[in-house]
N, C-alpha and C positions, 0 to 999 in steps of 0.2 A: 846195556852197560852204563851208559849215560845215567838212567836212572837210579844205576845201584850205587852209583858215586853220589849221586845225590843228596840219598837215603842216608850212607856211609858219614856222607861229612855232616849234613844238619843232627842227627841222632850223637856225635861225637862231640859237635859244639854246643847240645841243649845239654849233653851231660856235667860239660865244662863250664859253663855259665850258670848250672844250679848251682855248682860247687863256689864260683865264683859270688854268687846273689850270697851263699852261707855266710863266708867268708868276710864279708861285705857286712851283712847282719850284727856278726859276733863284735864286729870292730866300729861299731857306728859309723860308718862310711856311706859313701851313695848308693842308692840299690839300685837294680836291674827294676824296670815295672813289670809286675806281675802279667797287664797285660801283652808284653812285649814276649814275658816266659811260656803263656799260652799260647800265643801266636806261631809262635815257632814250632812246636804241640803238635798244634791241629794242619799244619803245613809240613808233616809226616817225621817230628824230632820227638814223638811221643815215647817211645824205648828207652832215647838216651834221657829223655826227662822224667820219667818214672824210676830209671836208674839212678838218676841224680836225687831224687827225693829220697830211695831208698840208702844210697851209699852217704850223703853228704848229710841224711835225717836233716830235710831242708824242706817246705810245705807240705809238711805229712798232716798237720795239726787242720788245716783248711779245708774243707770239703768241696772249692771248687778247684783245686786242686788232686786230693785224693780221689774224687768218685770222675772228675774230666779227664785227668790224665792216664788211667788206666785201662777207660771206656775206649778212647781214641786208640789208645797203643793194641788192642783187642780189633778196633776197626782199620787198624794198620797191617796188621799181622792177616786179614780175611784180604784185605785191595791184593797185599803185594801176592796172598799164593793163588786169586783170581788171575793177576795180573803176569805169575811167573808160568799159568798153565796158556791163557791166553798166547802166550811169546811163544815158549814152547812147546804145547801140542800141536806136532808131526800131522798134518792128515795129509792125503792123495785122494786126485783128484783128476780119473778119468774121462776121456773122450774119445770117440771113433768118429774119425771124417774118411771122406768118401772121395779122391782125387783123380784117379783112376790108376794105380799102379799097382804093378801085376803080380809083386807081395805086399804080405803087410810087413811094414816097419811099426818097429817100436817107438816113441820118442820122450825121450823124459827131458822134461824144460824145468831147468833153475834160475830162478828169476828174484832179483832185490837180494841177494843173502849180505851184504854190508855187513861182513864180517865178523856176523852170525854166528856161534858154534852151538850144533846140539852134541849134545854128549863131546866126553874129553877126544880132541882132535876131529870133531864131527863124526863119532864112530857113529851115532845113530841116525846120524841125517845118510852115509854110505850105504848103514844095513840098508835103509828104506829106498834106497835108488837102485842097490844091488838086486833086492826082492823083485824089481820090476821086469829084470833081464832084456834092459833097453840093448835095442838095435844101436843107438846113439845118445848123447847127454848134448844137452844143449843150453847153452848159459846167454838169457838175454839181457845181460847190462846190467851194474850196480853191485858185481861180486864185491868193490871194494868200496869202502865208506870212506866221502872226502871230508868228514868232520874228528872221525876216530879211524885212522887208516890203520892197517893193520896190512902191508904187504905178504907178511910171512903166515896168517890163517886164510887168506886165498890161494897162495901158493900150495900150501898143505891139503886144501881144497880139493883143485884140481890136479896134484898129484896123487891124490887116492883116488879121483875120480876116472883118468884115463886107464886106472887100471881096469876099471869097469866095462867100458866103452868109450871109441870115440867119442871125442870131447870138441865142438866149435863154439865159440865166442865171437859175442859184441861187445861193443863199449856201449853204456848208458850215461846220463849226464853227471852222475858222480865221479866217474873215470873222468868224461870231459873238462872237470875241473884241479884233476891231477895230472894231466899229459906237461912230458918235459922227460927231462933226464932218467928222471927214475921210474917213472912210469913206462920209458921205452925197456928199462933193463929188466923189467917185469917182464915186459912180451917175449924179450930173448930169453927167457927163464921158460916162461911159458911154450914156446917154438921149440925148446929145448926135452919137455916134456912129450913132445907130439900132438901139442893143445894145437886146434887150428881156428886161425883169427880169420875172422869172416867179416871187418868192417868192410863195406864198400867193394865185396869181394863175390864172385860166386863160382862154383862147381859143378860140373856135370858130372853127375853121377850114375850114367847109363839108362836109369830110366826113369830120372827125376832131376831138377836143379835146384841144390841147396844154397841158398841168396842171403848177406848178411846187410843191411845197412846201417852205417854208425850212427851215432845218436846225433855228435855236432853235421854230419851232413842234411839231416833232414829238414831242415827249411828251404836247401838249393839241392836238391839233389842231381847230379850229373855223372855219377860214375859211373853208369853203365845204360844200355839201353834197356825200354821194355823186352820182357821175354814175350817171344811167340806164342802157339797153341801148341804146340807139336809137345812137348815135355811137362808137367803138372812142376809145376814150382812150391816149393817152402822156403818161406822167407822169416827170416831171425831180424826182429826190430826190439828196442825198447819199449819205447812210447806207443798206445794205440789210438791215440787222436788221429793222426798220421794216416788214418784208414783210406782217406782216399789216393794216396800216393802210392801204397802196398797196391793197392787194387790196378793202378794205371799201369804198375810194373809186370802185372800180370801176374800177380801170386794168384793162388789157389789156397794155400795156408798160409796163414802168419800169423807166429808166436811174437806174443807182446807182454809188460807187466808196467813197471814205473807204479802203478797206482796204490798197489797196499792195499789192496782192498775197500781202497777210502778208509785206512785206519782203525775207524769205529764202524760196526757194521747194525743197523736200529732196525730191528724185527719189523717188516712192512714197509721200511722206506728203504732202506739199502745203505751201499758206502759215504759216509756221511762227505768225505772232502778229497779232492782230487790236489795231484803235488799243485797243479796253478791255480788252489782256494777254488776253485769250485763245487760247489755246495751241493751233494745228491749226486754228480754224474751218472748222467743215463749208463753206461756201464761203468761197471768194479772189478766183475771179476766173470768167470767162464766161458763161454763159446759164445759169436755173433754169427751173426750174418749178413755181406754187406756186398751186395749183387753180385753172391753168390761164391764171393771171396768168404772162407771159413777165417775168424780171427778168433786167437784163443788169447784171454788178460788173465796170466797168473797173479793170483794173491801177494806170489812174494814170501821171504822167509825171515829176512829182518826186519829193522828199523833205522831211522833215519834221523832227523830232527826231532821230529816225536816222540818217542821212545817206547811208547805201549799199543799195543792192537789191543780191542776191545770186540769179544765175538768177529775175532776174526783170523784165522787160526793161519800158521805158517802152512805153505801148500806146494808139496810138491805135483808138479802137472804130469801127465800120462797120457799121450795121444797115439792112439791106435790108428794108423792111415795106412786107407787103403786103396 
């Protein structure tokens, strides 16, 4: 969304500035510099400035205007519906792990969706989690964006979601940066729904323990002890740096995401940038292994600061454990 505001207001001001430069023209007044009206052009105002050559008949007579600015608004129009399939094409993205329990569960993990909508009200991002007929829905951190917060399309979220299946939640560090008043009256929103909060939290579930850790604890973690052998653990984290703490607790799974797939994903080298600038991280995205703890790093369904994925498509996750 960031982006389309972007788009939105430069394409409105290159419109109003041609008009302006006319105006200016007619009345022997100061001009705008031409190269300043390029500029703006090629830095994605090329629509509203082709518009304004045609509506204001204002550097129509110029040929680096007529043949530049049309050429751009043409290469404008291919980035953004590259750019608008990258954001929104939906994929799923299976796994089968092996922990020893004596059915299989389903698990569908949502992860980064900052406030994401596919389809009106997220109807398509539900078809695609409903088609999966998850045992459980599991949301690892970042449902909401602490730069473009939108409390009311997560709430709408995971009220269509619990219809589906049980629903547990982490905090991720964008949450972390929202906690206070309102952010508590989300939870009671949420507790009210039958969303169950699993920061810092775990349940025995007769033949498994579902483990959440929040995001602000994981530097110190102390809320609970390691688990035993006796029960195969799954553990709900953000961040999958964190791997050797997951492991010391004695998970067997842990779902993670934070990374976006590194953004940009470059054919042969992988995710270009981790959220802490790190460059290439050795993982991005799918299943590890890490003495013998399964970690799965979803892709992720939104954006963030950034605002575009590039071959890197929103993903929702699908782990078959058994």
């Amino acid at each position: 969304m960031l982006l389309v505001f972007y788009l939105i207001f430069l394409n409105l001001f290159d419109f109003i500035i041609y008009g302006v430069d006319k105006y200016k023209a007619k009345n022997d007044k100061w001009r705008i510099s031409e190269g300043f009206l390029l500029l703006t052009a090629f830095f994605g105002g090329s629509l509203g400035a082709w518009a304004g050559m045609l509506i204001w008949h204002h550097k129509t007579r110029k040929p680096k205007f007529y043949i530049t600015v049309p050429v751009l608004s043409v290469l404008l129009i291919i980035c953004c519906a590259l750019c608008l399939y990258s954001n929104y094409h939906l994929t799923v993205s299976e796994y089968n792990v092996e922990i020893g329990l004596p059915e299989e569960l389903t698990i569908v993990q949502i992860s980064d969706l900052h406030n994401q909508s596919f389809g009106i009200g997220n109807s398509e991002l539900m078809r695609r989690i409903e088609e999966q007929s998850p045992d459980m829905i599991v949301v690892t951190g970042d449902v909401i964006d602490s730069t473009h917060t939108s409390y009311s399309i997560a709430l709408d979220f995971f009220e269509k979601a619990s219809t589906i299946a049980p629903v547990y939640y982490i905090t991720g560090n964008h949450e972390v940066r929202l906690m206070g008043s309102r952010f508590n009256e989300f939870l009671t929103r949420l507790d009210e729904l039958g969303v169950i909060y699993l920061d810092d939290r775990y349940i025995d579930c007769g033949s498994y323990i579902i483990a959440g850790i929040a995001d602000i604890s994981l530097d110190d973690f102390h809320a609970y002890e390691a688990f035993d052998d006796s029960k195969p653990v799954i553990l709900l984290a953000h961040e999958p740096q964190y791997d050797g703490l997951y492991s010391s607790l004695g998970a067997d799974l842990a779902l993670t995401g934070h990374y976006h797939g590194g953004q940009i994903i470059i054919p042969g080298k992988g995710g270009m940038m981790s959220p802490e600038f790190e460059f290439f991280p050795s993982i991005y995205e799918g299943i590890h292994d890490f003495s013998g703890m399964k970690l799965v790093l979803s892709r992720g369904l939104g954006n963030s600061v950034f605002p575009v994925r590039i071959n890197d498509y929103p993903e929702i996750v699908v782990v078959k454990v058994h």
